[in-house]
Structures are given as structure tokens and as C-alpha cells.
C-alpha positions as CSV (number, residue, x, y, z in Angstrom):
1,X,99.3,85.9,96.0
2,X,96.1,83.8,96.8
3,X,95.1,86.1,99.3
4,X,93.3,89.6,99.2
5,X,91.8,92.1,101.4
6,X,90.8,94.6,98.8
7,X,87.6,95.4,100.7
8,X,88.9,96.9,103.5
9,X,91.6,99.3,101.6
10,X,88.9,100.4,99.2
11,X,85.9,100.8,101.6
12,X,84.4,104.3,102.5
13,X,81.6,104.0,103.8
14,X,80.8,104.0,107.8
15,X,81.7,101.3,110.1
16,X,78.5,100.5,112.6
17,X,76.8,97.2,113.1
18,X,72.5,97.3,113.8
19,X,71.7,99.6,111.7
20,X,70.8,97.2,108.3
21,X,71.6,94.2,106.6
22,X,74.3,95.6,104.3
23,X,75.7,98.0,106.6
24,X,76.5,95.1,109.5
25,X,78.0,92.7,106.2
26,X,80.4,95.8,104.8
27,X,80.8,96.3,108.7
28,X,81.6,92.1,109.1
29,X,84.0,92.3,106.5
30,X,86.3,95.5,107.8
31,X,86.4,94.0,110.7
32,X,87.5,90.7,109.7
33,X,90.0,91.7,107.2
34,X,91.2,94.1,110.0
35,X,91.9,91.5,112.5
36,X,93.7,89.3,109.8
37,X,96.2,92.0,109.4
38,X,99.3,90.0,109.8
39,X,100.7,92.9,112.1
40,X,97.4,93.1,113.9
41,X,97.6,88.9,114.3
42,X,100.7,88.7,115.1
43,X,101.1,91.4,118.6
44,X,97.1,89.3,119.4
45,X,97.7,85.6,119.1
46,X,99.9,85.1,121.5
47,X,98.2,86.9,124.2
48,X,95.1,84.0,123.6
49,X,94.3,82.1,126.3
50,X,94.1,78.2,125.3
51,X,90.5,78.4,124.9
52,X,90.7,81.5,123.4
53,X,92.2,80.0,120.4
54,X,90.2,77.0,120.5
55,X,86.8,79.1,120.4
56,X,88.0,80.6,117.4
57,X,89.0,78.3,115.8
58,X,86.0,75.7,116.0
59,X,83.5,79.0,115.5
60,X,85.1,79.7,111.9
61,X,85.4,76.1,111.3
62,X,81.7,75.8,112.4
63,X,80.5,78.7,110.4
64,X,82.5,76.8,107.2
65,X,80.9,73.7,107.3
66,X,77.4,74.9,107.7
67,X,77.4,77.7,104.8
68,X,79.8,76.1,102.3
69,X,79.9,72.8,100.4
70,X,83.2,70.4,100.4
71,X,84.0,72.1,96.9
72,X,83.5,75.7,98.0
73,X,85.4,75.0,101.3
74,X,88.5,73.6,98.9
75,X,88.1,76.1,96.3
76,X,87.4,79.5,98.6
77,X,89.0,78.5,102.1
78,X,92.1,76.4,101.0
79,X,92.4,78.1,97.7
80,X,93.5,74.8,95.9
């Protein structure tokens, strides 16, 4: 598998954003690797409105060009 989400099954410590740095990133990355639960994805993306799915998808894509190089992008993102 190229993928994990080892983070979220091993994680114990409290989810809550605002209260410090680390805190909000360990809470970022729950709730990301939450919402890319394929069962979780799967009963959401069809209930998207068009733009819905279009302001996702150019926010991640935005947040990818402007924190990682073209390597990083091919290495991390596209796992090639």
C-alpha cells in the first residue's frame, strides 16, 4: 500500500483546535485522515454541490503548490 493513516489509529491525545500550535496540527491531521476514510468519502462526495467539490479541490491543490516543491509534490502527493 502507498497510503497510511497511522496517525489517526495511534493518536490519544485530545481533539480541540485554538488552544496551541501542536495541539491544532495533531487536531489538523485527525481530522483529515478522518474525512479521507474511504467509508466516510464515499456516503459525503456525492452529496457535494458542484462547487463544493471544486472549492476543495483547488484549496488542497492551492495549499500544494505553495508549501511543496515539484519534487515533494511527485514524491509525497503522487507517491511516484
Amino acid at each position: 500500500m502507498k497510503h497510511s493513516h497511522n496517525f489517526v489509529e495511534e493518536y490519544k491525545g485530545m481533539l480541540a483546535f485554538g488552544m496551541d500550535r501542536k495541539s491544532d496540527e495533531d487536531t489538523v491531521i485527525c481530522y483529515l485522515q478522518k474525512f479521507s476514510d474511504d467509508e466516510l468519502i464515499k456516503a459525503l462526495i456525492s452529496r457535494l454541490s458542484d462547487k463544493e467539490l471544486e472549492q476543495m479541490f483547488f484549496m488542497v491543490t492551492d495549499i500544494m503548490k505553495r508549501h511543496f516543491t515539484e519534487p515533494e509534490y511527485h514524491k509525497l502527493f503522487l507517491k511516484e
